[in-house]
C-alpha positions in Angstrom: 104.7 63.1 59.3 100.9 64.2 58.4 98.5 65.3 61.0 94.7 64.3 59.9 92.2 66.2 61.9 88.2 65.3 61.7 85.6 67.3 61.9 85.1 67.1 65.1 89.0 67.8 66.0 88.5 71.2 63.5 85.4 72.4 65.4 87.0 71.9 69.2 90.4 73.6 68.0 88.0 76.5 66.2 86.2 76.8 69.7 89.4 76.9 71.7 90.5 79.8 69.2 87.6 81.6 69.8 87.3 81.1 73.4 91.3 82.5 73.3 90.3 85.7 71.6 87.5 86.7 73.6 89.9 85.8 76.7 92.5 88.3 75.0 90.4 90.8 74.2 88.4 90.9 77.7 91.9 91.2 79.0 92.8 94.3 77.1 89.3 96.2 77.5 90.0 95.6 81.0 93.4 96.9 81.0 92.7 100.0 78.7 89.2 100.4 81.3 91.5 100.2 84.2 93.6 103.5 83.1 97.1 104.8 84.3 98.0 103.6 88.3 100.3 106.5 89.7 101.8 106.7 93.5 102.2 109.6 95.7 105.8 110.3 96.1 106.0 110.7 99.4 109.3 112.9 99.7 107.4 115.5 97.5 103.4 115.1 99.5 102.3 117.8 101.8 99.1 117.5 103.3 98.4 120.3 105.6 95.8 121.4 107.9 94.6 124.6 109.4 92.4 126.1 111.9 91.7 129.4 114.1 92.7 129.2 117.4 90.3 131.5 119.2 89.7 133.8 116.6 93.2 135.4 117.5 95.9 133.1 114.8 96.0 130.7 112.5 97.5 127.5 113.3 98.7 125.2 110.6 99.8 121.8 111.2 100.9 118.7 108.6 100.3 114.8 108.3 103.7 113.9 106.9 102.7 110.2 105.9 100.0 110.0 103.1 99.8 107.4 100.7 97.8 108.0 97.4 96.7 106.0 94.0 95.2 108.0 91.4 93.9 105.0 88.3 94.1 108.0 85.4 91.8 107.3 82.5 93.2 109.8 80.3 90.5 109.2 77.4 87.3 109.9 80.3 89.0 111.9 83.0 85.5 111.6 85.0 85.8 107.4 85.0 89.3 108.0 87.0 90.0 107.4 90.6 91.8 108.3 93.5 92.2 106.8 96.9 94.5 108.6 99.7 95.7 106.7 103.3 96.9 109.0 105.9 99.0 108.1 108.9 97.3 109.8 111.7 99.9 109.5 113.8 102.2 111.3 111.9 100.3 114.6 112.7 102.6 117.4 113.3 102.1 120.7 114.5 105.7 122.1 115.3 105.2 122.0 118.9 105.2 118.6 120.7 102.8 119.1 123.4 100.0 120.1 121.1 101.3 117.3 119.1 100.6 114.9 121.8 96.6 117.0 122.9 95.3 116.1 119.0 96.5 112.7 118.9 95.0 111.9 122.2 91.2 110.9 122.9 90.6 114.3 123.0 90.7 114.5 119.3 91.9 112.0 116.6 92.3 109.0 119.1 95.2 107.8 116.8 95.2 104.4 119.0 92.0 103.6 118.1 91.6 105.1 114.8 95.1 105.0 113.1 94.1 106.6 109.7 92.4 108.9 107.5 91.3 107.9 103.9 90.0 109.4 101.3 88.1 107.7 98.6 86.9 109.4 95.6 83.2 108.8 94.4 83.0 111.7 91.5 85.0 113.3 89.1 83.9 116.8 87.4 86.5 118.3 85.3 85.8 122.2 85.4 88.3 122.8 82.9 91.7 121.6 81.0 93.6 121.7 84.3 91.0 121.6 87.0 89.1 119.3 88.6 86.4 119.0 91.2 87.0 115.7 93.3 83.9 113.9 95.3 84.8 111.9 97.8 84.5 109.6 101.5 86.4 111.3 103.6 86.9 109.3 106.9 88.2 110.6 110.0 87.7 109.3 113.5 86.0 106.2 112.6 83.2 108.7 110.5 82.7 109.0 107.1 81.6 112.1 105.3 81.7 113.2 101.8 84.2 116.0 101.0 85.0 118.1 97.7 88.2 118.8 97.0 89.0 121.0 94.6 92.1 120.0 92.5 94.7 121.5 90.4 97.0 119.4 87.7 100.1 121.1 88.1 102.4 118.9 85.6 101.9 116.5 83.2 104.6 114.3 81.5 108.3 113.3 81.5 109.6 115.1 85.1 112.0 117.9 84.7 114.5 115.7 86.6 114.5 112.9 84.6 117.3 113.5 82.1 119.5 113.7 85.2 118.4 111.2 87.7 116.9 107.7 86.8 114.3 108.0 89.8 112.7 110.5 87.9 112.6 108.8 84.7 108.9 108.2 83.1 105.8 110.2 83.2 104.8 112.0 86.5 102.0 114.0 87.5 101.5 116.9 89.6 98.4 118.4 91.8 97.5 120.8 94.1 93.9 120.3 96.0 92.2 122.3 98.6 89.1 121.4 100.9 87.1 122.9 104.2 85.7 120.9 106.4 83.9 120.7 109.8 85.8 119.0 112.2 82.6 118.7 114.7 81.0 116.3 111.6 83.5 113.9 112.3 83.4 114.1 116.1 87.0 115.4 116.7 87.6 117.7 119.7 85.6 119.0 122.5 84.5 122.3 121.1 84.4 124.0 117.3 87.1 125.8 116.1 85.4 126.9 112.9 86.0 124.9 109.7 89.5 123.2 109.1 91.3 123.8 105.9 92.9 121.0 104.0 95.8 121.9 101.6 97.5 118.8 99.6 100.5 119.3 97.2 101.8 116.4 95.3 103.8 114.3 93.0 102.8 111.2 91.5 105.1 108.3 89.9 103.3 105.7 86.4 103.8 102.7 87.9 105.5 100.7 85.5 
């Protein structure tokens, strides 16, 4: 059987061609713009908090339910992104009553304001493992930007990988550290001095 195309027939099937090349190639320019997506695993991501009570101790406390996604552009490591979701209610001190005082209306208001994000605006790299992260920190219902100042850790196949499949793939691992001023964000009746912020963590390639 022969198949006799026009003109007309070559010029639409040359168009369609084209218009599927530019479609595959947007695709992949998106893909390869879009980076790396890694997950915070969340049995190995501390984020905890500390503050001076009174001037007489430090007291340290932990949100032990934080959800991050870093998009890693490992060819422009300033075009990357991260954006963190904390579970305010899972605030814990140690000691239940206190516990109970910083969830209440006094200070985070977890029923009304049930997390704390974190989205990053700016990326400076300061060196081949550090990093200074920009970002809209919001607490309270109020948004302020906060610096963090971040640490890679690891980079690659996880140590653990050869022995359990969980760990199979490439994994990354920070450290970040931050102050900030609790009265900016309205939370609590009186100033305790700034509030440290210290975040360890590993993160999963989605596949």
């Amino acid at each position: 059987m022969k198949i006799h195309l026009n003109a007309t027939d070559m010029e639409t099937n040359m168009g369609v061609f084209k218009t599927a090349l530019t479609t595959a190639a947007l695709a992949l320019a998106a893909t390869a713009s879009f980076g790396q997506e890694f997950k915070t695993d969340q049995g190995h991501t501390e984020v905890f908090f500390g503050w001076s009570h009174a001037g007489v101790s430090r007291q340290n406390g932990e949100f032990t339910k934080a959800e991050g996604t870093l998009v890693l552009d490992a060819g422009n490591l300033e075009a990357s992104t991260l954006r963190v979701v904390i579970d305010a209610d899972s605030l814990s001190s140690g000691f239940g009553p206190l516990d109970d005082h910083l969830k209440a209306a006094d200070f985070l208001d977890v029923a009304t304001y049930p997390e704390i994000t974190f989205v990053s605006t700016a990326i400076n790299q300061t060196s081949d493992t550090t990093a200074d992260v920009t970002g809209d920190l919001t607490i309270h219902g109020v948004t302020q930007p906060v610096v963090l100042a971040t640490t890679l850790t690891h980079q690659g196949e996880h140590p653990l990988g050869g022995v359990l499949d969980y760990y199979k793939g490439e994994w990354l691992g920070f450290s970040a550290t931050a102050e900030i001023d609790h009265t900016a964000f309205n939370v609590g009746p009186f100033n305790t001095g700034p509030i440290t912020i210290d975040i360890n963590t590993e993160m999963k390639a989605v596949e």
